[in-house]
C-alpha positions as CSV (number, residue, x, y, z in Angstrom):
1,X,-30.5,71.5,53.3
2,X,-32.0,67.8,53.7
3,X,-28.5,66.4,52.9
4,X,-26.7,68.4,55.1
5,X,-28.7,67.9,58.0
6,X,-28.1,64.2,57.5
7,X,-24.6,64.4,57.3
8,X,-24.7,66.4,60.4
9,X,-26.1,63.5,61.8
10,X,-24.0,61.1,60.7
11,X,-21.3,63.1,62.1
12,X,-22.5,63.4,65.4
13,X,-22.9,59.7,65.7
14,X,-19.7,58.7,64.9
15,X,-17.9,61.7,67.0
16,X,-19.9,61.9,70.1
17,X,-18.4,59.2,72.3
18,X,-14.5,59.9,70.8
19,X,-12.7,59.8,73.8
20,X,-10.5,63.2,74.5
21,X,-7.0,64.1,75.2
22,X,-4.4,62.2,72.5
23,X,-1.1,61.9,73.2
24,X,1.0,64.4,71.2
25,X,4.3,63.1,70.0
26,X,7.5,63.2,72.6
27,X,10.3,65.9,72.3
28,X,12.6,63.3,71.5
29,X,13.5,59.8,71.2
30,X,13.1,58.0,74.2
31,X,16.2,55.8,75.5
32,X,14.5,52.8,75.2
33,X,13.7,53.5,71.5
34,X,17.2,54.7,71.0
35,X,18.3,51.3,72.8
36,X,16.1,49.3,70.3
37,X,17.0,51.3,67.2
38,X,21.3,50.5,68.0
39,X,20.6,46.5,66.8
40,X,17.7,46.6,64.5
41,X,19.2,48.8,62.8
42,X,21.8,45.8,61.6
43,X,19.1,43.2,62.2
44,X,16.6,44.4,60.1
45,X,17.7,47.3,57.9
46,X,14.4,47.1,55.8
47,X,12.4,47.5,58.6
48,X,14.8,50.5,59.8
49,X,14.4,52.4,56.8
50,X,10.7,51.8,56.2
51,X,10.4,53.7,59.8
52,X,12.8,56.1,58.7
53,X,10.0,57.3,56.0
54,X,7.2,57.5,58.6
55,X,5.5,60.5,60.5
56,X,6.6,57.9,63.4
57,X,9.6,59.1,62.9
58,X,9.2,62.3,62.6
59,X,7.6,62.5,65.9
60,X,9.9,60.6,67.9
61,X,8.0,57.6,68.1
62,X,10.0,54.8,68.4
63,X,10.2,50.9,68.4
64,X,9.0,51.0,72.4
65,X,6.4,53.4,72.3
66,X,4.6,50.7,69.8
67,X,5.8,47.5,71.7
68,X,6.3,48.5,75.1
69,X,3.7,46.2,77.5
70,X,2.5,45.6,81.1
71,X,4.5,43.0,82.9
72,X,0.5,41.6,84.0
73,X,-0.3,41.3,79.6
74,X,-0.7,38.1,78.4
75,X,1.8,38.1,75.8
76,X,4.7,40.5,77.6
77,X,8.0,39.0,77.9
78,X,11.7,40.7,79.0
79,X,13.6,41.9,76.1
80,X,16.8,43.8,76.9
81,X,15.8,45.0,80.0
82,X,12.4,46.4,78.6
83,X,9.0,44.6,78.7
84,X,7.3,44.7,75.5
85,X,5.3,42.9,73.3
86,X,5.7,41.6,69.3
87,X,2.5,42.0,68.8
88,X,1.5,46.2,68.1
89,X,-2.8,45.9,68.6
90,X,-5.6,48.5,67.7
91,X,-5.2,48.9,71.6
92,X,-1.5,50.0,71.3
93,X,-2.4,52.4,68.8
94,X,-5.3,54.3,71.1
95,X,-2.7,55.2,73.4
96,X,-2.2,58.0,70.2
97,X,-5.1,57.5,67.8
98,X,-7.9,57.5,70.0
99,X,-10.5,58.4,67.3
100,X,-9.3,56.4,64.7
101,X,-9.6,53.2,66.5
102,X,-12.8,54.0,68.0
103,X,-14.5,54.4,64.8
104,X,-12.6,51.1,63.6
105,X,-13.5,49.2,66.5
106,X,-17.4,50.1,65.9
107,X,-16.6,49.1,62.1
108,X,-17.4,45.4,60.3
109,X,-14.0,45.7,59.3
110,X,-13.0,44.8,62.7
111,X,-15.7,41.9,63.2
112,X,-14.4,40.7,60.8
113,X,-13.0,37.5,62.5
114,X,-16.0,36.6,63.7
115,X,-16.5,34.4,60.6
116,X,-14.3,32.0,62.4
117,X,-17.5,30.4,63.3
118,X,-19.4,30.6,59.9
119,X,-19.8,28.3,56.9
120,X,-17.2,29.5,54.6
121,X,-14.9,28.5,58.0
122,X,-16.7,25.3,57.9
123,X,-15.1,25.1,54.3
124,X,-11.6,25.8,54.8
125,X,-11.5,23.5,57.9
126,X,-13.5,20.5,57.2
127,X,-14.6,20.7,53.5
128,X,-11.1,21.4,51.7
129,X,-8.9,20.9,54.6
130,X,-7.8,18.3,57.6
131,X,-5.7,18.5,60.9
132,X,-2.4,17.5,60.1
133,X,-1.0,21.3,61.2
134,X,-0.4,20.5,64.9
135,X,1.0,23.3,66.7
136,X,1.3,23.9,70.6
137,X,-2.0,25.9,70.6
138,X,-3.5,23.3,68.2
139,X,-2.1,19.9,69.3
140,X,-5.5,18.2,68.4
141,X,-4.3,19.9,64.7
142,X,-5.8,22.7,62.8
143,X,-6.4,22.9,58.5
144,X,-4.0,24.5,57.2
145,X,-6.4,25.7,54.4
146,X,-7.8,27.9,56.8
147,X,-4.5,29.4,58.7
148,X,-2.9,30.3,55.2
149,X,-6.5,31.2,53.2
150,X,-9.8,32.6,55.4
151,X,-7.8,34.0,58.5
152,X,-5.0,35.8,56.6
153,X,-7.5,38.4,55.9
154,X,-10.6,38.1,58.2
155,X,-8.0,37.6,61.4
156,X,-6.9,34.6,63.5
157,X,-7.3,34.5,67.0
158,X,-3.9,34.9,68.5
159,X,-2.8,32.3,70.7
160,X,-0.1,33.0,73.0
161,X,2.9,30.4,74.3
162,X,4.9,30.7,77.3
163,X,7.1,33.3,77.1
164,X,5.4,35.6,75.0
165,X,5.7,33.8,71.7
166,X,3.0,33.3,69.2
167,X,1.6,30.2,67.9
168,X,2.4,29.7,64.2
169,X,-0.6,29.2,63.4
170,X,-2.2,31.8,64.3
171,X,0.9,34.4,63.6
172,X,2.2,36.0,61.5
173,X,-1.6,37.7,60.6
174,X,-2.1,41.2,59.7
175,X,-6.0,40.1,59.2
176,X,-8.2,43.3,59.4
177,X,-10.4,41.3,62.2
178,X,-7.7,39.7,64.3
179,X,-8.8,38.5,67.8
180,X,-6.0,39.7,70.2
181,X,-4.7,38.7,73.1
182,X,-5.5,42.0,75.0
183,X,-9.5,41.4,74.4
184,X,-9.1,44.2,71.3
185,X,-10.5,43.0,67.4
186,X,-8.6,44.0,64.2
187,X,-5.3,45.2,62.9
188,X,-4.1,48.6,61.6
189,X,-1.2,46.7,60.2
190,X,-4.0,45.6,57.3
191,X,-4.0,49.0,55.8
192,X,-1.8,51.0,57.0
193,X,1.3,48.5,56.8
194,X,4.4,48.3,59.3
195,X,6.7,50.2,59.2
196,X,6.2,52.9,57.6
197,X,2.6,53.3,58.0
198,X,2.2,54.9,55.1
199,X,-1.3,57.1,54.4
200,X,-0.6,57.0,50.5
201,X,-0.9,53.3,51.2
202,X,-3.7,53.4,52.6
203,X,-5.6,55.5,50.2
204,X,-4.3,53.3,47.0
205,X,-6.9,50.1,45.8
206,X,-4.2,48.0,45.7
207,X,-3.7,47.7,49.6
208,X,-7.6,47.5,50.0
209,X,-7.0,44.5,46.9
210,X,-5.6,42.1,49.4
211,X,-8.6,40.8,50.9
212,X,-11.4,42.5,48.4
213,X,-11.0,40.6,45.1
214,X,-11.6,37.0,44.0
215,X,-14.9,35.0,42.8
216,X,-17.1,35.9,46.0
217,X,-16.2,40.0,46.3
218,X,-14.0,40.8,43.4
219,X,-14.2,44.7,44.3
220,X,-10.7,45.3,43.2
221,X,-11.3,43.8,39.7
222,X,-14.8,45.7,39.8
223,X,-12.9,48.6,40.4
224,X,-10.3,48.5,37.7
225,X,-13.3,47.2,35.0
226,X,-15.0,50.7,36.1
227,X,-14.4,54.3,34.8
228,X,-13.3,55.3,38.0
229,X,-10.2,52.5,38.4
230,X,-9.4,53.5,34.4
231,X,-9.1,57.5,35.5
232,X,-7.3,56.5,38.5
233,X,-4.9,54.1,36.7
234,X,-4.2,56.6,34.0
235,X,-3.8,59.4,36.2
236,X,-2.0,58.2,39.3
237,X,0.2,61.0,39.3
238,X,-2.5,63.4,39.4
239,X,-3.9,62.2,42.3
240,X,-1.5,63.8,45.6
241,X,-1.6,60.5,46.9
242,X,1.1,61.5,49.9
243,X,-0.7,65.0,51.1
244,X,-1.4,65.2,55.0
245,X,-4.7,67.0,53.5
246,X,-6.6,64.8,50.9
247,X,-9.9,66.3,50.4
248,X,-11.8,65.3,47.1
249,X,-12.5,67.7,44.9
250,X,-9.9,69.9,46.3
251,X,-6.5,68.1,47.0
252,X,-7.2,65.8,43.9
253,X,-9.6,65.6,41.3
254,X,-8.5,63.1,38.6
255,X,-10.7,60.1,40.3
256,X,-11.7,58.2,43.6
257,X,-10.2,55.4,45.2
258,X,-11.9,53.0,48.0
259,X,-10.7,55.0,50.6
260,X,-12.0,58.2,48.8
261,X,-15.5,57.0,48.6
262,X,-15.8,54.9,51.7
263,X,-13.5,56.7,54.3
264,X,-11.5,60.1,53.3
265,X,-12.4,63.5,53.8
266,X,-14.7,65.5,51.7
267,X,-15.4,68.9,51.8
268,X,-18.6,68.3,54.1
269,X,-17.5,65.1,56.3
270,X,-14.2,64.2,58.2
271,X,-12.3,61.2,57.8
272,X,-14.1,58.0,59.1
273,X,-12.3,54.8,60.3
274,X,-15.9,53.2,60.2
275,X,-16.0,51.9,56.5
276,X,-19.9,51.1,57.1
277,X,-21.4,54.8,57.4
278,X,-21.3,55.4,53.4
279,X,-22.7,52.3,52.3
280,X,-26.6,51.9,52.2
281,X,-26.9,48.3,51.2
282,X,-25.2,45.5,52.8
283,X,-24.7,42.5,50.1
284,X,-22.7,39.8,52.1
285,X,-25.9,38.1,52.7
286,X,-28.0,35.8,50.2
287,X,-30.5,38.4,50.7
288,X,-29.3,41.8,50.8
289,X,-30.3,43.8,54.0
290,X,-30.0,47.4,55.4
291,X,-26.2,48.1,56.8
292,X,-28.2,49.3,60.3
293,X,-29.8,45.9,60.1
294,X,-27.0,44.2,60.6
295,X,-24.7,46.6,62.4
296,X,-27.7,45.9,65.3
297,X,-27.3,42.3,65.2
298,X,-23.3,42.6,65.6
299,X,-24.1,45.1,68.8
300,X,-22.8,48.2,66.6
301,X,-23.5,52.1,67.5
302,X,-24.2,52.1,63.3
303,X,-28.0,50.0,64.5
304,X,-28.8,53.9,65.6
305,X,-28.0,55.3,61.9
306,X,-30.7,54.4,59.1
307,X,-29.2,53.9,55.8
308,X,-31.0,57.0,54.3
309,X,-28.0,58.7,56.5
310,X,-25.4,57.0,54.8
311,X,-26.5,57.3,51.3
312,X,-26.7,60.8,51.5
313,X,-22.7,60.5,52.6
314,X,-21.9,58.3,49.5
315,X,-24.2,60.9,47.8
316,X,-21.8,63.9,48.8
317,X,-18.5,62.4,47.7
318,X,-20.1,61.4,44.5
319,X,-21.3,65.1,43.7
320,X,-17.5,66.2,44.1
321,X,-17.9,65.2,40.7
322,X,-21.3,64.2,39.4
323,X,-24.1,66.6,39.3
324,X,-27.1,65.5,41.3
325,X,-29.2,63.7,38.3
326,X,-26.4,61.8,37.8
327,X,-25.8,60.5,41.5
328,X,-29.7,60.3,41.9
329,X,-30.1,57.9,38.9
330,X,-27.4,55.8,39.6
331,X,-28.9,54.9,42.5
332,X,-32.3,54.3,41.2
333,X,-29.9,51.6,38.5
334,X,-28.4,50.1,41.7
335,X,-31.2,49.4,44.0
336,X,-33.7,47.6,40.7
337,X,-30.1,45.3,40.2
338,X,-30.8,44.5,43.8
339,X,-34.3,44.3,43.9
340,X,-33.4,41.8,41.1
341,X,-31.1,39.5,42.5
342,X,-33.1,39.6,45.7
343,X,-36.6,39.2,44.1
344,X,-36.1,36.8,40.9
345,X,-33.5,34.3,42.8
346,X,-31.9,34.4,46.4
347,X,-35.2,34.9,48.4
348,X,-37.1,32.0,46.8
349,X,-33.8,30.2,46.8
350,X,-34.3,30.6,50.8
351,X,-37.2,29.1,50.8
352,X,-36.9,26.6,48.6
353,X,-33.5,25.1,50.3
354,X,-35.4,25.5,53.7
355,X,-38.2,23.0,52.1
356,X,-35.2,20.7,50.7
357,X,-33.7,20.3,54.1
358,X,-35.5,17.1,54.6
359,X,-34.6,15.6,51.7
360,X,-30.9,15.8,51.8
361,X,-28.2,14.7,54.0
362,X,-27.9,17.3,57.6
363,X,-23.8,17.7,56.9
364,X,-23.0,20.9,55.5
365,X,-21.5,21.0,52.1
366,X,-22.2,16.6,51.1
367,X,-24.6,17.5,48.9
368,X,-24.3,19.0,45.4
369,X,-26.7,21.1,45.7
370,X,-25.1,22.6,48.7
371,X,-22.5,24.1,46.6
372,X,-24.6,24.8,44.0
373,X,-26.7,27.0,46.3
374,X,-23.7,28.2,47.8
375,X,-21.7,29.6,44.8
376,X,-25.0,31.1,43.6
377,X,-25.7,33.6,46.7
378,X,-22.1,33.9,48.0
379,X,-20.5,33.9,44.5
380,X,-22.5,35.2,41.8
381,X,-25.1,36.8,43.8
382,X,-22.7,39.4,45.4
383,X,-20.8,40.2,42.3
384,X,-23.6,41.0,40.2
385,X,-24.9,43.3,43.5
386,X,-21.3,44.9,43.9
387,X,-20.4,45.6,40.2
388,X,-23.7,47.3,39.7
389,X,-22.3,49.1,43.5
390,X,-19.4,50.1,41.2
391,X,-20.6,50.2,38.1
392,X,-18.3,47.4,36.4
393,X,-21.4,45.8,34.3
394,X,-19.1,43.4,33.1
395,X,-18.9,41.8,36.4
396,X,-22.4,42.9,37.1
397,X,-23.9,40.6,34.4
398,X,-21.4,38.2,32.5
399,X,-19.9,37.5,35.7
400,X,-23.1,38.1,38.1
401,X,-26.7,38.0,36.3
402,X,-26.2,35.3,33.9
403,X,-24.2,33.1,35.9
404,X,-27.0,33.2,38.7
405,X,-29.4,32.6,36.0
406,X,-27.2,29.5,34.0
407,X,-27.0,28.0,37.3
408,X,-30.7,28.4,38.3
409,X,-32.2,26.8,35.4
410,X,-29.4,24.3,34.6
411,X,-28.1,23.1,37.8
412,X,-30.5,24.3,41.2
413,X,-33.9,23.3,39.7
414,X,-32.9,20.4,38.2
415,X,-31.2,19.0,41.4
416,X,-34.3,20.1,43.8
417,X,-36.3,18.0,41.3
418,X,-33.8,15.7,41.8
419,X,-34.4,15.5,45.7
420,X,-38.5,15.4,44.9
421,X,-38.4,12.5,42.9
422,X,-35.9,10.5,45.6
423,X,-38.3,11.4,48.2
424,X,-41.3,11.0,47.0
425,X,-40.4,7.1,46.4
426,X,-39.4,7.3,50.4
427,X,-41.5,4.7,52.3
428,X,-40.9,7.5,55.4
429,X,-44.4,9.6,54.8
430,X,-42.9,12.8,56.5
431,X,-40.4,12.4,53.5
432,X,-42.8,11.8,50.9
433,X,-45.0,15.1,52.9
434,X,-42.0,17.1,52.5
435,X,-40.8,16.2,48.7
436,X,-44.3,17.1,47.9
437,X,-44.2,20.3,49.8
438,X,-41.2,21.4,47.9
439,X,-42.4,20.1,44.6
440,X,-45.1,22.7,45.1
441,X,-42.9,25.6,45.9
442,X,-40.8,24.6,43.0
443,X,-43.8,24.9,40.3
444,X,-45.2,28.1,42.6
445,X,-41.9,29.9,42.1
446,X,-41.6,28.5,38.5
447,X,-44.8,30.0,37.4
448,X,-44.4,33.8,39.1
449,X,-43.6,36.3,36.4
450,X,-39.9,36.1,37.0
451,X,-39.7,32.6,35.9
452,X,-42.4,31.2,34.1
453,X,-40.6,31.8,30.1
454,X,-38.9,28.7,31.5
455,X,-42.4,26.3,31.2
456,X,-42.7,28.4,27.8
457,X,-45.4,29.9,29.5
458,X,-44.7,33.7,28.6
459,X,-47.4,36.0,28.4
460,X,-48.5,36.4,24.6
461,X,-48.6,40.2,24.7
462,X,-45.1,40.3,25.9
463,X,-43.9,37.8,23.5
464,X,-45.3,39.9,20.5
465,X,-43.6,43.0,22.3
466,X,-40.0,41.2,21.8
467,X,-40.6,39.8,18.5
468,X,-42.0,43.3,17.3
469,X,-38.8,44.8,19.1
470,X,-36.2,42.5,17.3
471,X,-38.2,42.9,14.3
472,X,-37.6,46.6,14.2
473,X,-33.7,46.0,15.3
474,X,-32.8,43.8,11.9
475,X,-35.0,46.2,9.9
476,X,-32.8,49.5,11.4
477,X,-29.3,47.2,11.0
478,X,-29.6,44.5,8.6
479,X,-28.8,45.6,4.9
């Protein structure tokens, strides 16, 4: 009864402010459409026959009910005696799928170009790249690093040239968090791609794989290490991928996908465009935080729904096939590999790079360490968090735990020592003040529980326990 009352909840959230009244499909092609179809159909024959395939079709929706556009919007020009626009945005799409881009548009997945202002963009831009891409909306020059890398899947900010053409560097972009011209975030086009907008698409890992893999979220390659990517590899053809109705459990049973855990229907919940509302744990950060906690500081409806809510919605796609010991200890595995990472290295790490400000140069990334810290929380960090999320303990460990660990003792310790014995030699007293300030925050944090084995200072009783332990193991093994 608990669970149900919370997905009840949840429910209500994200339907209560859907606007009403969609626009059903016309009775038949409209003359403009027909007008459009009579040259792209030679122009671009691909194109033609991927919207051939599509429900789109099917419903007489045409070129011009995507791209038609106000004289008044910003990127509208005359084309053939129509006025449309090249540009199809989540605000195009309302004009049908109301619900589906209200729930987007309340989503991270459509913030997501707001890291156009972040550190990873301070990366791309200044770090690895320069400004020789000078384009008529960038004639001061813009990295080139970060037009073909960080904004073909977070979203650029369209910028729009007389006549209704597009900057080149800032299209073509399909990013899922594209800034457009008509004030809306994100792109449809990331998942559901043009022009045949296919749902079986959507649903597979492989689209979701564009933007989710790689050394800082590898959740595609966590998802093929797990037993769920190996049943849904070897089964793909048991799994119905093209049915208007995909309900887990019932339409397919073989294994879950990203979009059947995070997004698809189950026999309890509708289909949610919001891919926030299942997850209970949000890992981008160094330290991990509630998803409400940060939904609040983006200005998101999901700051009004705890994350008890949403676990209990992961919780009732995962009994489509586990039984409720089985969900119920997972999670108690998954939140102690967080409370790890958390506990034994990113929130001391906070601390102690606050203390090392001082002693290091103010410019982002011109210090080692700043890299070191960097690839420890934004690298290793979250894929020892998100394989334990998706059980790949590969990735969890040998790719997440010891590599946070390796580079804790070997390279981060050693270099804020490094940055205590420069500063302490400072003839500036506030320097020498703040080396010793972090030299005791080092040997605080080195002598917790967590850390002290490094000073050899291990308590005896559990030192006995591990040589009794291994002991027993050679006895049980060794001939």
């Amino acid at each position: 009864m608990r669970r149900k009352q919370l997905l009840l909840v949840a429910g209500i959230g994200l339907l209560a402010s859907s606007a009403m009244g969609q626009i059903f499909a016309p009775a038949e092609m409209s003359i403009q459409s027909k007008s459009c179809l009579e040259c792209h159909q030679k122009l671009n024959p691909s194109l033609y026959q991927q919207w051939g395939s599509s429900k789109h079709f099917r419903g007489n929706v045409g070129c011009y009910e995507c791209h038609q556009a106000s004289p008044d919007d910003v990127d509208a020009f005359k084309h053939e005696g129509s006025i449309i626009a090249l540009l199809v945005t989540p605000k195009d799409c309302s004009r049908c799928h109301t619900k589906e881009v209200e729930e987007f548009t309340n989503s991270h997945h459509a913030k997501a170009g707001r890291i156009l202002g972040s550190l990873d963009n301070v990366l791309a831009e200044v770090v690895e790249g320069n400004k020789e891409m000078i384009t008529v909306g960038f004639p001061e020059g813009v990295s080139a690093a970060a037009v073909n890398g960080c904004w073909q899947c977070h979203g650029s900010e369209i910028k729009v040239l007389p006549g209704g053409k597009l900057d080149p560097a800032t299209y073509p972009n399909s990013g899922i968090g594209r800034l457009n011209p008509d004030g809306s975030e994100g792109s449809c086009n990331a998942c559901h791609t043009r022009h045949d907008f296919s749902v079986a698409q959507a649903r597979h890992p492989d689209t979701c794989g564009k933007c989710h893999l790689g050394p800082d979220h590898p959740q595609k390659e966590i998802y093929e290490e797990s037993k769920h990517g190996i049943n849904f590899f070897s089964k793909i053809d048991e799994m119905n991928m093209d049915n208007e109705k995909w309900i887990v459990g019932e339409d397919y049973w073989a294994a879950p996908t990203c979009a059947t855990c995070h997004m698809s229907q189950t026999k309890n919940q509708p289909v949610t465009h919001d891919v926030g509302m299942r997850i209970s744990w949000n890992n981008r950060p160094a330290i991990s935080i509630r998803p409400e906690v940060s939904d609040a500081k983006m200005g998101l409806p999901g700051a009004n729904v705890p994350w008890q809510v949403r676990r209990e919605n992961m919780k009732d796609v995962c009994l489509s096939c586990h039984q409720t010991q089985w969900v119920d200890n997972f999670y108690v595995q998954y939140d102690a590999l967080v409370d790890l990472v958390n506990n034994k290295f990113t929130r001391p790490g906070v601390d102690l790079m606050k203390l090392a400000k001082p002693l290091k140069s103010p410019i982002p990334f011109a210090n080692k360490i700043d890299f070191t810290w960097f690839e420890l929380w934004h690298h290793e960090g979250r894929r020892a968090r998100h394989g334990a999320a998706m059980m790949a303990p590969d990735y969890t460990h040998w790719h997440g735990t010891y590599e946070m660990a390796r580079n804790w003792y070997s390279e981060f310790i050693p270099e804020l020592r490094e940055l205590v014995e420069k500063g302490l030699r400072s003839d500036d007293p506030s320097i020498v003040d703040a080396a010793k300030a972090l030299e005791a925050e080092i040997e605080k944090v080195l002598h917790t529980d967590n850390h002290k084995w490094f000073l050899g200072k291990m308590d005896p009783e559990e030192a006995a326990a591990r040589k009794k332990a291994a002991e027993e193991f050679r006895s049980r093994y060794d001939d």
